[in-house]
Every structure is written in C-alpha cells, then in structure tokens.
Backbone as numpy.savetxt, mean C-alpha at the origin, in Angstrom:
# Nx Ny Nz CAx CAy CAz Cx Cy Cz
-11.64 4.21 11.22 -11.11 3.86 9.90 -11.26 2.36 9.69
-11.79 1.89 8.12 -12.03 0.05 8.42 -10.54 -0.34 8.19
-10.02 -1.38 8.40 -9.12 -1.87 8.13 -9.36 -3.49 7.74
-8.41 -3.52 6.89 -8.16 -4.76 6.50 -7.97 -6.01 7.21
-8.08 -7.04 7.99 -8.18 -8.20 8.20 -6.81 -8.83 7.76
-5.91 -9.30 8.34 -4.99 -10.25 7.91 -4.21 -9.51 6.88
-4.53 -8.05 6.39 -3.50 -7.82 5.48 -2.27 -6.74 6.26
-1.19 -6.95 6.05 -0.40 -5.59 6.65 -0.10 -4.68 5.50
-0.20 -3.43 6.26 0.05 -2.38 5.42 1.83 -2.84 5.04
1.87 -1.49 3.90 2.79 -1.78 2.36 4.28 -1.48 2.76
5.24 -1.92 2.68 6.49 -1.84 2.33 7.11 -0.88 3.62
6.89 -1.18 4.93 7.63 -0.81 5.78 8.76 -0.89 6.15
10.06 -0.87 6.71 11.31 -1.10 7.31 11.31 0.15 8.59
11.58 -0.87 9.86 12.33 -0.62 11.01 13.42 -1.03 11.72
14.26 0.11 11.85 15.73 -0.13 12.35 16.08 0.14 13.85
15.88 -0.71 14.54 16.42 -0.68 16.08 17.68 -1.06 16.62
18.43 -0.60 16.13 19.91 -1.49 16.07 20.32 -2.57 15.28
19.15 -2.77 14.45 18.51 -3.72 13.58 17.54 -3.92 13.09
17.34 -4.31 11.33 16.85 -4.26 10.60 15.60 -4.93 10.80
14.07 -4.30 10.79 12.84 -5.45 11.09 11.95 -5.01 10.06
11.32 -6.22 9.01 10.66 -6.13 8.15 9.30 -5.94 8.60
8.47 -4.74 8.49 7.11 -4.80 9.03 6.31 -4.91 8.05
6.66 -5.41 6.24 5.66 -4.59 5.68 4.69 -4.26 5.11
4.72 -3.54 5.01 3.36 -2.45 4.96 3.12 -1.97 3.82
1.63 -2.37 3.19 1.25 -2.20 1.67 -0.11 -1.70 2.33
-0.77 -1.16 2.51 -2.25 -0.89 2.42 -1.87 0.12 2.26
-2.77 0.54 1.57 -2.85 1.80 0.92 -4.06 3.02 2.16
-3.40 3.49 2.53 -4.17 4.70 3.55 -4.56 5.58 2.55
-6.10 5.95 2.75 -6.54 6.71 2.38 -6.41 8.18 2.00
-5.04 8.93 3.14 -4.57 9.75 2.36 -3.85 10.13 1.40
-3.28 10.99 0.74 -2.58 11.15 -0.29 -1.10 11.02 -0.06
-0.91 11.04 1.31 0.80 11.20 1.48 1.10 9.74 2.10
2.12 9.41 2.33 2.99 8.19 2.83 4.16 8.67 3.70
3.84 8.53 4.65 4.64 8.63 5.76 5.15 7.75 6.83
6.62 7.91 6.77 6.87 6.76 8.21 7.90 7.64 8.78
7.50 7.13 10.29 8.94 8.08 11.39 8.29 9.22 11.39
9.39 10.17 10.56 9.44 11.77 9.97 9.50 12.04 8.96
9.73 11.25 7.93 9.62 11.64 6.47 8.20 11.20 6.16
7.59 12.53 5.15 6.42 12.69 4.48 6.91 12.82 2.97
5.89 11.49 2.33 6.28 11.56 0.96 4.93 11.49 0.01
5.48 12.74 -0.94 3.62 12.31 -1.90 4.80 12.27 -3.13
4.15 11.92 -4.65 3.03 11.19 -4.09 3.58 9.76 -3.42
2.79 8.94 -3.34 2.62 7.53 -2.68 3.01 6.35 -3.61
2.54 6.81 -4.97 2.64 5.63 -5.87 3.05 6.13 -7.44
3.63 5.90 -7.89 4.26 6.31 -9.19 4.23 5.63 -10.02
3.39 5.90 -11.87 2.79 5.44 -12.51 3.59 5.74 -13.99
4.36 4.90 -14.31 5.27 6.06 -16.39 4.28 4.89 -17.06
3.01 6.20 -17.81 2.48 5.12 -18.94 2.20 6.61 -19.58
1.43 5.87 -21.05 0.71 7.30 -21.80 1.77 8.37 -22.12
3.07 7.27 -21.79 4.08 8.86 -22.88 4.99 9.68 -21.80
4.47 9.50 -20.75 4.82 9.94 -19.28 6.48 9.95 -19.73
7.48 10.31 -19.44 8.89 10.20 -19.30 9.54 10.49 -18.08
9.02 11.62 -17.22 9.48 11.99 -16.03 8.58 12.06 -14.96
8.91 12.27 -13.61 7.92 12.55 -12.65 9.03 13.08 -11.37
8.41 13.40 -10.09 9.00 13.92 -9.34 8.56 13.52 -7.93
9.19 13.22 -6.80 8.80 13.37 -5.65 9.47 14.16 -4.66
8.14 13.99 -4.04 8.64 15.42 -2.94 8.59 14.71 -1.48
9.64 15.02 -0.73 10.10 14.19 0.56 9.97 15.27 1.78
9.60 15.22 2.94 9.27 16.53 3.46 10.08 16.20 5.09
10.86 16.50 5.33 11.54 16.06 7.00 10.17 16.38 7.82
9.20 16.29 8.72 8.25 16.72 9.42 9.18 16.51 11.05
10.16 15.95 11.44 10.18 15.90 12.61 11.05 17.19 12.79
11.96 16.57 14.09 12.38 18.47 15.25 13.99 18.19 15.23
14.49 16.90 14.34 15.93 17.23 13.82 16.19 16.78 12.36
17.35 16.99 12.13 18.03 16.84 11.07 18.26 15.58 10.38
17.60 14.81 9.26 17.62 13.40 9.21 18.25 13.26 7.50
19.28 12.20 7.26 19.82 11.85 6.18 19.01 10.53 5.60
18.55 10.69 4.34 17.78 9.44 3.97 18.50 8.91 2.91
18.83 7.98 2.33 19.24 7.15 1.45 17.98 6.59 0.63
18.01 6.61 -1.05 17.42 6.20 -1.65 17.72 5.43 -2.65
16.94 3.99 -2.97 17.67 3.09 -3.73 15.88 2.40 -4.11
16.33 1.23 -5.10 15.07 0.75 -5.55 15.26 -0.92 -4.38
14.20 -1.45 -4.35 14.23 -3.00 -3.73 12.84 -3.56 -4.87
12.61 -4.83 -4.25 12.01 -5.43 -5.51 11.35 -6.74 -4.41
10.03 -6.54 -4.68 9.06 -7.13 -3.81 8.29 -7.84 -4.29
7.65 -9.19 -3.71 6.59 -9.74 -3.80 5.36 -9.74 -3.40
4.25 -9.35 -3.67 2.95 -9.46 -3.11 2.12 -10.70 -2.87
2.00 -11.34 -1.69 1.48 -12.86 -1.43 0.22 -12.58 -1.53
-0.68 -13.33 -1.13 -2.30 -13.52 -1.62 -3.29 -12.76 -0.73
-2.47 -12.38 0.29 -3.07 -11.92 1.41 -2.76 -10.56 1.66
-1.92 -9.82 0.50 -1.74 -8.65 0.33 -0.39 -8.26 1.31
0.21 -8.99 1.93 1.51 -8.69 2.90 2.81 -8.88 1.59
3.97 -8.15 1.82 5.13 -8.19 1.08 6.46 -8.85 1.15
7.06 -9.36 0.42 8.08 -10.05 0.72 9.31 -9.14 -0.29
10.79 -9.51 0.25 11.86 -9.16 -0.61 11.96 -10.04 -1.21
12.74 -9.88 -2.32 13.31 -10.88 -3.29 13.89 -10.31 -4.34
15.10 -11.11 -4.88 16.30 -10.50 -5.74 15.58 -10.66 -7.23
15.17 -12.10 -7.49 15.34 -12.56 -8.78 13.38 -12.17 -8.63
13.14 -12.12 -10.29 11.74 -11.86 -10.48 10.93 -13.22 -10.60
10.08 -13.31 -9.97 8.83 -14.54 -9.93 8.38 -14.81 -11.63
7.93 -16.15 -11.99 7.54 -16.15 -13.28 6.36 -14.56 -13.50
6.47 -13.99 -14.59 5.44 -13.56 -15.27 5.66 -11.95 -14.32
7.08 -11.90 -13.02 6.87 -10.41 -12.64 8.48 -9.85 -13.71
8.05 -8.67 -13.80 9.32 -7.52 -14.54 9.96 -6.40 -13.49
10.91 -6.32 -13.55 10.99 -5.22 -12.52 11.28 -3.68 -13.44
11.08 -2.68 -12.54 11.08 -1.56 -13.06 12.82 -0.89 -13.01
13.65 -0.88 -12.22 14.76 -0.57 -12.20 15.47 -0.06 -13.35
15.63 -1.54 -14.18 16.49 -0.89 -15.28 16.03 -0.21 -16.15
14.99 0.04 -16.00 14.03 1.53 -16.84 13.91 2.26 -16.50
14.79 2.51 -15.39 14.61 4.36 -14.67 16.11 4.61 -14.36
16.03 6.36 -13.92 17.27 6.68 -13.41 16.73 7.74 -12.50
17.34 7.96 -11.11 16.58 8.98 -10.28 17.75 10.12 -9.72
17.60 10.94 -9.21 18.54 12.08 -8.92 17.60 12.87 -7.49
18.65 12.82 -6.45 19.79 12.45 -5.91 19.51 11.33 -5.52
20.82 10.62 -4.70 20.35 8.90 -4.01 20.53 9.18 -2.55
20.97 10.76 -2.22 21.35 10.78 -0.46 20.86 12.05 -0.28
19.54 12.26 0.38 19.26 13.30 0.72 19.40 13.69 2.47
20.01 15.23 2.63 19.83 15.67 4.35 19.18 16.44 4.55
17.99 16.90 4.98 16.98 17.47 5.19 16.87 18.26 6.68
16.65 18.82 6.85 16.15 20.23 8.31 15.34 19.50 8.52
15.23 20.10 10.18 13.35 20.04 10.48 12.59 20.84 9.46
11.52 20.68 8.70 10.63 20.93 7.77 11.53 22.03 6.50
12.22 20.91 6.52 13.16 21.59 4.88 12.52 20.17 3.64
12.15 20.41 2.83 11.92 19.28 1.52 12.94 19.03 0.47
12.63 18.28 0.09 13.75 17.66 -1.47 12.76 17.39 -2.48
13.17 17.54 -3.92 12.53 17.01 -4.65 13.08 16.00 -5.05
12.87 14.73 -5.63 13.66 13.87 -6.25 13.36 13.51 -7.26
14.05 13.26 -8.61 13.35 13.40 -10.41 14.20 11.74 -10.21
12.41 11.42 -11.25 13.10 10.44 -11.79 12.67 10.27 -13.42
13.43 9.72 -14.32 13.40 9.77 -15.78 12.85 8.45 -16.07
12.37 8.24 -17.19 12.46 7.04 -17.84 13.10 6.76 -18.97
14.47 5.44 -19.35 15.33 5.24 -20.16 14.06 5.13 -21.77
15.24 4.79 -22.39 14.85 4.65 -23.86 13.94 2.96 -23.85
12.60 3.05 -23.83 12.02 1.90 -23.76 11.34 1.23 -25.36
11.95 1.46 -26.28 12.08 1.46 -27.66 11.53 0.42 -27.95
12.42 -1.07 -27.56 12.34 -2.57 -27.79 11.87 -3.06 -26.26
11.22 -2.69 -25.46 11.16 -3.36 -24.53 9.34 -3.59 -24.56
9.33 -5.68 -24.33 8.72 -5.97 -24.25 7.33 -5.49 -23.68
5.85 -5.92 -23.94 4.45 -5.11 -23.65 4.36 -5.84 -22.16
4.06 -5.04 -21.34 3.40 -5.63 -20.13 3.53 -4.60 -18.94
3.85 -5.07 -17.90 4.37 -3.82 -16.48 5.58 -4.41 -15.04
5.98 -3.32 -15.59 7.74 -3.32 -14.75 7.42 -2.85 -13.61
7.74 -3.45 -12.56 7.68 -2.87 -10.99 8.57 -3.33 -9.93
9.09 -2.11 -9.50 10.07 -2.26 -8.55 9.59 -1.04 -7.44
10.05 -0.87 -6.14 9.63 -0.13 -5.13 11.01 0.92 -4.58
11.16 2.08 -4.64 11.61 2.70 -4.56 11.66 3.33 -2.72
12.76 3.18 -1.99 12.81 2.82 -0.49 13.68 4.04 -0.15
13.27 4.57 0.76 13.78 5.49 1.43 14.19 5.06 2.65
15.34 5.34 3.20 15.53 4.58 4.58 16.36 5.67 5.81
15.98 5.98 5.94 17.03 7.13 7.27 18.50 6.66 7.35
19.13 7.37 7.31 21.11 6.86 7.53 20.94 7.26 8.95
21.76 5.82 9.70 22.02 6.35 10.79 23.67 7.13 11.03
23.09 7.85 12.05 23.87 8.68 11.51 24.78 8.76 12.93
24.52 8.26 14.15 25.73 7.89 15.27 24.56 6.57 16.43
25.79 6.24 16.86 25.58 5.11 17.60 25.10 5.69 18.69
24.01 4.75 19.26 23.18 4.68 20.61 24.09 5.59 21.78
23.70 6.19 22.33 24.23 7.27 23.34 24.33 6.80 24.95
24.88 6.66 25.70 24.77 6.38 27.26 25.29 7.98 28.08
24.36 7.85 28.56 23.62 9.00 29.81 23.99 8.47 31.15
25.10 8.93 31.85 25.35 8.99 33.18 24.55 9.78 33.86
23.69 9.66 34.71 23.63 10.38 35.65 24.79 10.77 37.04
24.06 12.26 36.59 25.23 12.74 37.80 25.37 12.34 39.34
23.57 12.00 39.64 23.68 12.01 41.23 23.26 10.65 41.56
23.38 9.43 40.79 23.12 8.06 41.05 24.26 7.37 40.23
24.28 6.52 40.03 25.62 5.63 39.46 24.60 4.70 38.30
23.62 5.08 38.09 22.90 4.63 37.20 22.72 4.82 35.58
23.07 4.17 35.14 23.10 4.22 33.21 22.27 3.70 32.54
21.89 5.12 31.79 20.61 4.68 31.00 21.43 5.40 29.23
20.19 4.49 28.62 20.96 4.05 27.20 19.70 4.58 26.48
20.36 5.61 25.66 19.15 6.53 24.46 19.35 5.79 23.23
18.19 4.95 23.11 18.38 4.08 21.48 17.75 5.26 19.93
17.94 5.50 19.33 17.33 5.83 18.01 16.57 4.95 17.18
15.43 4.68 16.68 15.12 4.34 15.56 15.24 4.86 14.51
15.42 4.38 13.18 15.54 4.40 12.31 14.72 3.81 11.27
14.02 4.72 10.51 13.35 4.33 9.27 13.19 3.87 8.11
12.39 3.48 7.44 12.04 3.55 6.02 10.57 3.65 5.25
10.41 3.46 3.78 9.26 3.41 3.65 9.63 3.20 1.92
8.73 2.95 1.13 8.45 2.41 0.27 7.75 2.68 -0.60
7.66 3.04 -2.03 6.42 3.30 -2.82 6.50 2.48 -4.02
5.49 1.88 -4.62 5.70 1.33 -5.43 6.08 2.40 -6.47
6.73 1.78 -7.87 7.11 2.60 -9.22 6.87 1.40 -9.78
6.35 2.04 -11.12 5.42 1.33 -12.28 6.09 1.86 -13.68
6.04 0.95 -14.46 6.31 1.37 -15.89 5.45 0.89 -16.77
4.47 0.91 -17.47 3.91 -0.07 -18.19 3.95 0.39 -19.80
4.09 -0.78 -20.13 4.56 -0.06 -21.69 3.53 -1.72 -22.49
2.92 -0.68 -23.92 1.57 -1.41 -24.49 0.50 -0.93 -24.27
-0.59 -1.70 -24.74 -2.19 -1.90 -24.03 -2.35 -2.63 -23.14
-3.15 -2.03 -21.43 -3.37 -3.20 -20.69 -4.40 -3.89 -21.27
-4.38 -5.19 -20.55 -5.36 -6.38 -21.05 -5.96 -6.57 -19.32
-5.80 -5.66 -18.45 -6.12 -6.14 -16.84 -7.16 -6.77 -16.59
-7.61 -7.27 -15.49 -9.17 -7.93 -15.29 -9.36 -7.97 -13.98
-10.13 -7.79 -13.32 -10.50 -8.17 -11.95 -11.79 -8.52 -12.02
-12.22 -9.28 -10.85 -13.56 -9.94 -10.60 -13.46 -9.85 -9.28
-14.60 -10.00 -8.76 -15.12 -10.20 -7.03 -15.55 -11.46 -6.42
-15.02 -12.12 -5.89 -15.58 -13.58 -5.82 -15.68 -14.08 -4.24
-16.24 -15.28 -3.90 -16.19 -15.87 -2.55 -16.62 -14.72 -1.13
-17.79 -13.96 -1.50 -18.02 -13.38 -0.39 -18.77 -13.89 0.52
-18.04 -13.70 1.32 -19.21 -14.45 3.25 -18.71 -13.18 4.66
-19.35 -13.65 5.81 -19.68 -12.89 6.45 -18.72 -13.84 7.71
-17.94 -12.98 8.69 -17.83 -13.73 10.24 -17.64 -12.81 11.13
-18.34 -12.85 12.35 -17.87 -11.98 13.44 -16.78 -12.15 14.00
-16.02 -11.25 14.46 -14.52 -11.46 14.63 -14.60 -11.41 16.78
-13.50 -11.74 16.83 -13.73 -11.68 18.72 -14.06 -10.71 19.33
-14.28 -9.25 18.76 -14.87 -8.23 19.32 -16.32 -8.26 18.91
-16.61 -9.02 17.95 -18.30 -9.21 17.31 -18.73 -8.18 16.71
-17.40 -7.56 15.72 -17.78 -6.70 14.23 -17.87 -7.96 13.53
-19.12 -7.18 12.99 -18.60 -7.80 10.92 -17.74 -7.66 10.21
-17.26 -8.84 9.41 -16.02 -8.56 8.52 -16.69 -9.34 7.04
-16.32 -8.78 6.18 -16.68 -9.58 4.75 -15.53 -9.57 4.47
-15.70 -10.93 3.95 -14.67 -11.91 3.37 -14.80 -11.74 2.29
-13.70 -11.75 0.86 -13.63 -11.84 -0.34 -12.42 -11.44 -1.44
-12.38 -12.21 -2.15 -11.21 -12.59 -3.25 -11.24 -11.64 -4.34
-10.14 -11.03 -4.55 -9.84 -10.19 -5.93 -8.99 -11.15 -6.83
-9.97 -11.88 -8.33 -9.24 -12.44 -8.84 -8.71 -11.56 -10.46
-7.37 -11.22 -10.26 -6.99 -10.43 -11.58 -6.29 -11.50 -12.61
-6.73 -10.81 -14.09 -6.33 -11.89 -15.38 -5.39 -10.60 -16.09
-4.61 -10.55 -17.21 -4.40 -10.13 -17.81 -2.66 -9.41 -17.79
-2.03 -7.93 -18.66 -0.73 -8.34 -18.37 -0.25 -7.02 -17.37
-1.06 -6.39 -16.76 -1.07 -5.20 -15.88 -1.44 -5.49 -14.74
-1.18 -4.91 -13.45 -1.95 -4.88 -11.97 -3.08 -3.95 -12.22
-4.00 -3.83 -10.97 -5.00 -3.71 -10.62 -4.72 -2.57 -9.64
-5.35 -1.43 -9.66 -5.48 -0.77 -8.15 -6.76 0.34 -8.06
-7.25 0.38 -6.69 -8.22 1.40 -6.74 -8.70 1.13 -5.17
-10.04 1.14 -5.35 -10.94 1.72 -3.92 -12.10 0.97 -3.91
-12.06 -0.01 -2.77 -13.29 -1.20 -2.53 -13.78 -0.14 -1.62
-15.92 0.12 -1.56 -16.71 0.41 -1.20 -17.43 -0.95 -1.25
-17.92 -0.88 0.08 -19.29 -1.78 0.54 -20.12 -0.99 0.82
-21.45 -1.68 0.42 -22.66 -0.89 0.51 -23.91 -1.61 1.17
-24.89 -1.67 1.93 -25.21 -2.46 2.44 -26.69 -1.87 1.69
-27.70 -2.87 1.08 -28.96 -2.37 0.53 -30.33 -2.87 1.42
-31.22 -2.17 2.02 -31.88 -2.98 2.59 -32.67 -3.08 1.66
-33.99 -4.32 2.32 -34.91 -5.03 1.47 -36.14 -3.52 0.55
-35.90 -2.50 1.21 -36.95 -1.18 1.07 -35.90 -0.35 -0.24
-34.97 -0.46 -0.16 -33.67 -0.63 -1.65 -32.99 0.65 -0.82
-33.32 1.05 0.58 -32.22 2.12 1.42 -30.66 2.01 1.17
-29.77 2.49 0.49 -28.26 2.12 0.32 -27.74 2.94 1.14
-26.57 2.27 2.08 -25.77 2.65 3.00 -24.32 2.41 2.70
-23.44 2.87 3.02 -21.76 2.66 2.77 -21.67 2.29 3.88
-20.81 1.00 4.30 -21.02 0.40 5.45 -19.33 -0.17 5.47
-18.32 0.33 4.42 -17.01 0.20 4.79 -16.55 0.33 3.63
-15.04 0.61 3.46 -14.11 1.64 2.32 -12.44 1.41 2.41
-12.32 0.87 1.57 -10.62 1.30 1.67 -10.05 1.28 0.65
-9.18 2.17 0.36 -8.67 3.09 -0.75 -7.38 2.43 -1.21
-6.93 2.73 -1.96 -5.00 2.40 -2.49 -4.83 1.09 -2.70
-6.34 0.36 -3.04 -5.87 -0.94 -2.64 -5.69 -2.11 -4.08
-4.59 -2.54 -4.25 -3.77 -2.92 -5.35 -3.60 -4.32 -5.41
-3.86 -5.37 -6.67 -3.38 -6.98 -6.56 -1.96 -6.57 -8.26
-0.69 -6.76 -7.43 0.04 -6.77 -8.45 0.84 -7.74 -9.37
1.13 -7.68 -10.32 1.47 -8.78 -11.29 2.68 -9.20 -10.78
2.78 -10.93 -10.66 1.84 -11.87 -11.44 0.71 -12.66 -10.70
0.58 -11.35 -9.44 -0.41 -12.28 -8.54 -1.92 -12.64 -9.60
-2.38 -13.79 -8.81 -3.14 -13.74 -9.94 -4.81 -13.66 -8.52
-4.44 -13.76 -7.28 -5.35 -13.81 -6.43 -5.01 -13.10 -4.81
-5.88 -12.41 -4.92 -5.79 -11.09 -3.17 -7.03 -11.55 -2.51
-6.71 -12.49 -0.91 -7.98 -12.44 -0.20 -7.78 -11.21 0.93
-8.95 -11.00 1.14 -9.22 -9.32 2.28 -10.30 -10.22 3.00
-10.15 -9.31 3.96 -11.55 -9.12 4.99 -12.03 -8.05 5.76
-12.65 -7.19 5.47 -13.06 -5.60 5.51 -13.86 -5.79 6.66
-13.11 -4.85 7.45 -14.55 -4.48 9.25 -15.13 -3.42 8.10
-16.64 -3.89 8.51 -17.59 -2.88 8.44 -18.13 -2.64 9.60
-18.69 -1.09 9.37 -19.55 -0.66 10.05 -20.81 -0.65 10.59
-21.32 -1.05 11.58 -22.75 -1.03 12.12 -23.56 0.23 12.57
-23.92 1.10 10.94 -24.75 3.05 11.43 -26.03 2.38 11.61
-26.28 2.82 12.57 -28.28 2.99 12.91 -28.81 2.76 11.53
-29.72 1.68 11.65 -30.84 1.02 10.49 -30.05 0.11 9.14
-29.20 0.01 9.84 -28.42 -1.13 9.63 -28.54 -2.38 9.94
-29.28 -3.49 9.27 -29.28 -5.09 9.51 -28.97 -5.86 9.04
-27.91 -6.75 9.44 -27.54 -7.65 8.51 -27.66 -8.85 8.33
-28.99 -8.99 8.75 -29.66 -10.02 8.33 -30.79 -10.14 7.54
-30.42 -8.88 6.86 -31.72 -8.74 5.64 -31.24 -7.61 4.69
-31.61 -7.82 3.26 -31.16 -6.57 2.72 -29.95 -7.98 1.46
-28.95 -6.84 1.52 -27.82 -7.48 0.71 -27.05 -6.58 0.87
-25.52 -7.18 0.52 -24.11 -6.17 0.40 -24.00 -6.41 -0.94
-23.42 -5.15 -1.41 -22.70 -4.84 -2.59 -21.52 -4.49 -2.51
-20.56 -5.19 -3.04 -19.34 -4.93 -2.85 -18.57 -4.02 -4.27
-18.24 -3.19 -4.42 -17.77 -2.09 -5.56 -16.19 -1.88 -6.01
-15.50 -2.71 -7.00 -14.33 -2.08 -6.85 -14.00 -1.04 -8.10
-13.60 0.06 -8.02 -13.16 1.09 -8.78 -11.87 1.55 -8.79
-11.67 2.44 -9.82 -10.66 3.27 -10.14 -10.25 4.59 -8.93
-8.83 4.63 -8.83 -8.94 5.92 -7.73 -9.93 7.39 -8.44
-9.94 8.25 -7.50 -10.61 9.44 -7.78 -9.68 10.06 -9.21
-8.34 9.95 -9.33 -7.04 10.60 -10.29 -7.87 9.90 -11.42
-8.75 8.94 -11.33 -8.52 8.14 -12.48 -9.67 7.93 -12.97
-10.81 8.69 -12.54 -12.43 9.05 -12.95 -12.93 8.06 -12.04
-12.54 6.93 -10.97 -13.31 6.37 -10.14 -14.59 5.24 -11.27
-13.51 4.91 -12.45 -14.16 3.90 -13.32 -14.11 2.45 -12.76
-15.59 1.98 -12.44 -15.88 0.52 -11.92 -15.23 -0.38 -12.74
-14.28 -1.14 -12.14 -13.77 -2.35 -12.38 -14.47 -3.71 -11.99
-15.04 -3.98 -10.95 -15.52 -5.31 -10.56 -16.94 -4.35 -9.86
-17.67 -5.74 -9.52 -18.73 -5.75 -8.35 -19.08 -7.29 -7.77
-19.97 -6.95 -7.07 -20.43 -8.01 -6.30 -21.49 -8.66 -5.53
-22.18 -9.21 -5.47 -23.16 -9.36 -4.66 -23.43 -10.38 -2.99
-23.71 -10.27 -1.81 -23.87 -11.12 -0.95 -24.89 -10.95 -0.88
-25.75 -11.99 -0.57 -27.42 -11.50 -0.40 -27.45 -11.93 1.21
-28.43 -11.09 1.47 -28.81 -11.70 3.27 -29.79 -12.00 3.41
-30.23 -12.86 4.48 -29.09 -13.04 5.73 -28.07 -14.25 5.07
-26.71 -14.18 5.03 -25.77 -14.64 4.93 -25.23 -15.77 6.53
-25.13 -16.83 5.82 -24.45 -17.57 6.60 -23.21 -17.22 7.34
-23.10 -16.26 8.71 -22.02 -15.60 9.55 -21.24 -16.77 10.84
-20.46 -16.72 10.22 -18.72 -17.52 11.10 -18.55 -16.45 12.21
-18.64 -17.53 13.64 -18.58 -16.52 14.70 -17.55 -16.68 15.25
-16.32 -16.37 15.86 -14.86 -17.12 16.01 -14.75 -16.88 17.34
C-alpha cells in the first residue's frame, strides 16, 4: 500500500490510562473507518444539494461488549496534512456543530451487534455561503479500572491494562455554490533511507469549499508506455488551509525508469463522485533526485 510521507493518518485518539493524540487523517482506501473494534461507514459525511439527513452505521467487530460515546470535536488541518484540536475557529474556518443534531450520543453494542446513528440538519435559512466542518468522535467509555491478577502459585502480580479508543470522521455542511480550486505544484523526486522513490508535491486550494479525492501517479515512458506507479485515495486539503505538502512512495513494476520518461501526477474526484479531474501535473525526467 503507498503511503504518505510525513503525513499521519486522520483523527485518531488512544486511551491507556490516558488520553494520546495520534491523529490520523489519511484517508485509507477502503470504504470503512475503523479503530480498536468499532467499524464505521460511511467515513466521511457530506449535507449539500438539499441533503437534510444521513445515517451512520457503527459495527462492534471485537469478542466483547463495548460502550461508545459520541460527541462532535473541531480540528485543524496543518500543511502537512496531520490534525490538531482546537476550541475557537481559525480565520476563514466554520464549524459544523451548530447545524446538526444527532441521535443517540451513548451507544452499547455486542460482539457484532450495530447501531445506526441519524443525524439531521437544522434550519439553514440565513446562514452564510461557504462550508461548516466539525468531526464527529466516537470514543469507547471505559467502562472499569485496570484489573490485578494474583497468581496462585507465585507471589507475583501482574496488571491487565485495557485500551481504549476512538476515531473520527469528518462532517460537512456546505451551503451555496462552491468556488473550490486546486492546483499541483513543486514536484521533485528523493530517495528515502530504504532507496524508494518518493514524489514530492503541494496541493494549493483557492476558493470557499475544501477539496477531496484520489491522487494517481503515472509514470510515462519516452515510447508514451503509461504505468500507475502510486495512489492514494480519501485524500482532502480543508478550509481555510490554503496549502497540503505530501510525499507519495511509489512503486518500482518491471520497465519502470526513472530516469527517463515523465510522471504525471492526477488529482480527481472520488469514484461516488464520477472521479471528475480536478488538478494535474507534470515532472519530466530524469528529475533532479535528493538522496537522504
């Protein structure tokens, strides 16, 4: 699977007796979002086009009984695609919150029992053109304190810790016409300490909506042979960022050179969404490669 370079995946939380921010925004290529034991589709939630309601579905996958708590949090996206908390909104971000209402906020779930969870959208009548976003967090309740295990035939004590989860999806409201923009800019080449290729390059977005979809690289040789030479999906610059740097491992398939030919870099619309090209790009080779 390629992965991203310097970015961490989207809106994680881990609880070890305490709270640790991991998070986690990349968008995985599959359709579901999962952390721990809870499985959640969809992944990302979109109220435009009239939309008023939607639904998610939460699925326990592990071998006990887990209580999740659900509430909204409200995040920043830095340049490098990693997430931050934060109360108050950044110039030019809206949050989505006070435009929704969701049902239930405490779900307890079986091993492989599901919930649905509805959420509405309020009366958005007078509310300003642009896009509201807040992230909607699921987090496991703990539900008893760390356990100690005597053994019977040593005098030795051992201590059963639990983790505890969460996870995150973004929720969107956008109300108006978008005006969005993306471009592809600053692409170069460096081998990383294992001596893959990675391409380097900037998603610069204009306008009053985020951006999301699915970067394909394509590698063309000089004979015009096109190869897909790396891919990653879900991948989003949100308002008011106005700049996302990545660096994509690609792949090295047989008749593959990259020192001749050119990359094309492709960004589009998800598959939900006709997979309509937003940006492109060009590196021509042989490219000047940073060896670290």
């Amino acid at each position: 699977m390629n992965v991203f370079r310097n970015i961490r995946i989207n809106n994680t939380f881990s609880v070890l007796l305490f709270h640790v921010f991991a998070g986690l925004l990349l968008a995985a290529a599959a359709p579901l979002a999962a952390q721990g034991d809870l499985l959640i589709f969809p992944k990302r939630l979109v109220f435009e086009g009239g939309k008023k309601s939607d639904i998610i579905n939460l699925t326990n996958i592990g071998k006990d009984t887990a209580t999740y708590k659900i509430s909204f949090i409200q995040i920043r996206m830095t340049e490098y695609g990693g997430f931050e908390n934060i109360v108050e909104p950044d110039s030019g971000q809206f949050f989505a919150e006070p435009l929704l209402r969701y049902y239930p906020r405490t779900v307890t779930l079986g091993p492989n029992e599901s919930q649905v969870i509805k959420l509405q959208l309020k009366s958005i009548g007078n509310t300003p053109a642009g896009e509201y976003r807040s992230h909607l967090y699921f987090r496991a309740d703990k539900t008893a304190a760390p356990r100690k295990d005597v053994k019977a035939d040593t005098n030795a004590v051992s201590v059963h810790i639990s983790a505890l989860f969460g996870i995150s999806i973004a929720t969107i409201v956008r109300v108006g016409k978008s005006t969005a923009r993306v471009n592809l800019t600053n692409l170069w080449m460096e081998r990383n300490e294992q001596n893959a290729p990675l391409l380097h390059l900037e998603f610069h977005r204009s306008g009053n909506m985020s951006v999301y979809g699915t970067l394909v690289v394509q590698h063309v040789s000089p004979e015009g042979v096109t190869t897909k030479v790396g891919e990653v999906s879900g991948l989003a610059v949100y308002t008011p960022g106005a700049v996302r740097k990545a660096a994509l491992k690609l792949q090295e398939p047989p008749g593959v050179d990259y020192s001749k030919g050119k990359l094309v870099a492709i960004y589009a619309t998800p598959p939900e969404a006709k997979n309509v090209q937003m940006a492109t790009a060009e590196l021509a080779l042989p490219a000047k490669i940073i060896i670290r």
